[in-house]
N, C-alpha and C positions, 0 to 999 in steps of 0.2 A: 535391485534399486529400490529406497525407500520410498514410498507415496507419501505424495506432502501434504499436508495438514489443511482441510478447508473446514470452516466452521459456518454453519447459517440459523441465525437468528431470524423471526420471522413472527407476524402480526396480524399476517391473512391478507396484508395492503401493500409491503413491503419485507424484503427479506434482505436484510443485511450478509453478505459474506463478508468473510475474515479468513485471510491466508496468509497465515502468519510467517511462514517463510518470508516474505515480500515485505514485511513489517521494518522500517526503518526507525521506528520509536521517534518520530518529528512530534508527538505528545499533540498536532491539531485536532487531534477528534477529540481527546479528553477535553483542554484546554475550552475548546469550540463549543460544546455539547457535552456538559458533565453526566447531566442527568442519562443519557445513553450510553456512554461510555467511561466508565470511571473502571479502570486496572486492578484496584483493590478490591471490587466486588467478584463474587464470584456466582453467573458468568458474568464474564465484564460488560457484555453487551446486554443492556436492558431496553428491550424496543419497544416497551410501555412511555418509555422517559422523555418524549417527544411525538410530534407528528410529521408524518411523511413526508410532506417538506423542508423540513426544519432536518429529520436525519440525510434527507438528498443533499441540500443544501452542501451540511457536513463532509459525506461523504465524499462528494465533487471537489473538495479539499484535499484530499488524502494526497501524498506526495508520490507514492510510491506505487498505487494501488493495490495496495493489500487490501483496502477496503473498498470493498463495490457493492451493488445492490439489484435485485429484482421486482418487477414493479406485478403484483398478481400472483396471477399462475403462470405467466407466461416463463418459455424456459429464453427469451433474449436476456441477457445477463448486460443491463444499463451500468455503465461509468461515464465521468466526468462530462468528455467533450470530443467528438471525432479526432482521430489522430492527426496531428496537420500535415500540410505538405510540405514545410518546411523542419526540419528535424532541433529541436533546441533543445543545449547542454546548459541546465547552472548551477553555479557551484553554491551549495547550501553552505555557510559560514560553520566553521568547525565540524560538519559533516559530510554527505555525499556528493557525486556531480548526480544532479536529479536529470533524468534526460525522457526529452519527452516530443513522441514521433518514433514510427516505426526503425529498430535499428537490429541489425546483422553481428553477433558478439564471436567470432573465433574463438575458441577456448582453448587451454593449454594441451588436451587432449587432442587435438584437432577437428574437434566436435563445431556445430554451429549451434547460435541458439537463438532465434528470434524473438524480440522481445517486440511490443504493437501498444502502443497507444504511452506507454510511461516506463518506468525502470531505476534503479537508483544503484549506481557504480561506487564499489571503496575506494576510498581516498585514502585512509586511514592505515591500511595492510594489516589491520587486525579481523576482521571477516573470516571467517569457517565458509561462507560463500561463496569467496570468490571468485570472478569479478564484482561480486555483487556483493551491496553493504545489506548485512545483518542486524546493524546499531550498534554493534562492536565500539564503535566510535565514543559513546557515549562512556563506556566503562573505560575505556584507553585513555581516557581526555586528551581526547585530538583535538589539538587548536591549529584551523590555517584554511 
C-alpha cells in the first residue's frame, strides 16, 4: 500500500500541513491568502507570507481538510472546529458533497473507513479516489 503524501511547513510558531491526497482544489487558500499560498511557487507554501492568525484564520477554511496546522511543538494537530454532533452534507456547486461530522464510508471492497471532523465525496465519477473527490471535477467540467 502507498503512504500518502503529508507535507509540513513550518515557522517555529506554526506549522502548516498539507495532505494533498485530501486536496479538493476549492482554490480558498490561494484565493483567501495569496501571499502563503500561491500554486505556482515552488514550495507553494510560504509561511513567511503572513502571521499566525491570518494563516489559522485561512486554514479553518479549508473545505476538505487537507490543510491543517500545528501550533509549537506541541504534537495536537489543531483544525478548524470540533466535529459536531450533528453530521452535515453540502453539495459544493459543480463540485463535491463536502461532508462534515464524523462519518462511517463502506467501500467497494468491503473495507470501512472512517473519516472525523470533514471529508469531501465525488459527485462527478471522475475521481482516481473514490468515494472520494480528488478535483477531478475540475478538469471534467462537471457542472451540477
Amino acid at each position: 500500500m502507498t503512504e500518502a503524501i503529508v507535507k509540513h511547513y513550518s515557522n517555529g510558531e506554526i506549522t502548516v500541513i498539507w495532505q494533498p491526497a485530501k486536496c479538493i482544489h476549492s482554490r480558498k487558500c490561494f484565493h483567501g491568502l495569496p501571499n502563503v499560498f500561491n500554486p505556482q511557487a515552488r514550495p507553494w507554501v510560504n509561511i513567511q507570507g503572513a502571521d499566525t492568525a491570518a494563516i489559522k484564520a485561512q486554514i479553518d477554511q479549508c473545505p476538505s481538510g487537507a490543510l491543517s496546522y500545528q501550533l509549537g511543538g506541541t504534537e495536537t494537530q489543531t483544525t478548524s472546529a470540533p466535529a459536531p454532533s450533528l453530521t452535515i452534507v453540502q453539495v459544493m456547486p459543480n463540485g463535491p458533497l463536502l461532508v462534515q461530522g464524523t462519518i462511517a464510508v463502506k467501500l467497494a471492497d468491503g473495507s470501512e473507513s472512517v473519516k472525523e471532523q470533514r471529508c469531501a465525496l465525488c459527485r462527478c465519477g471522475a475521481s482516481a479516489n473514490k468515494p472520494f473527490c480528488d478535483g477531478s471535477h475540475v478538469k471534467a467540467g462537471f457542472v451540477g
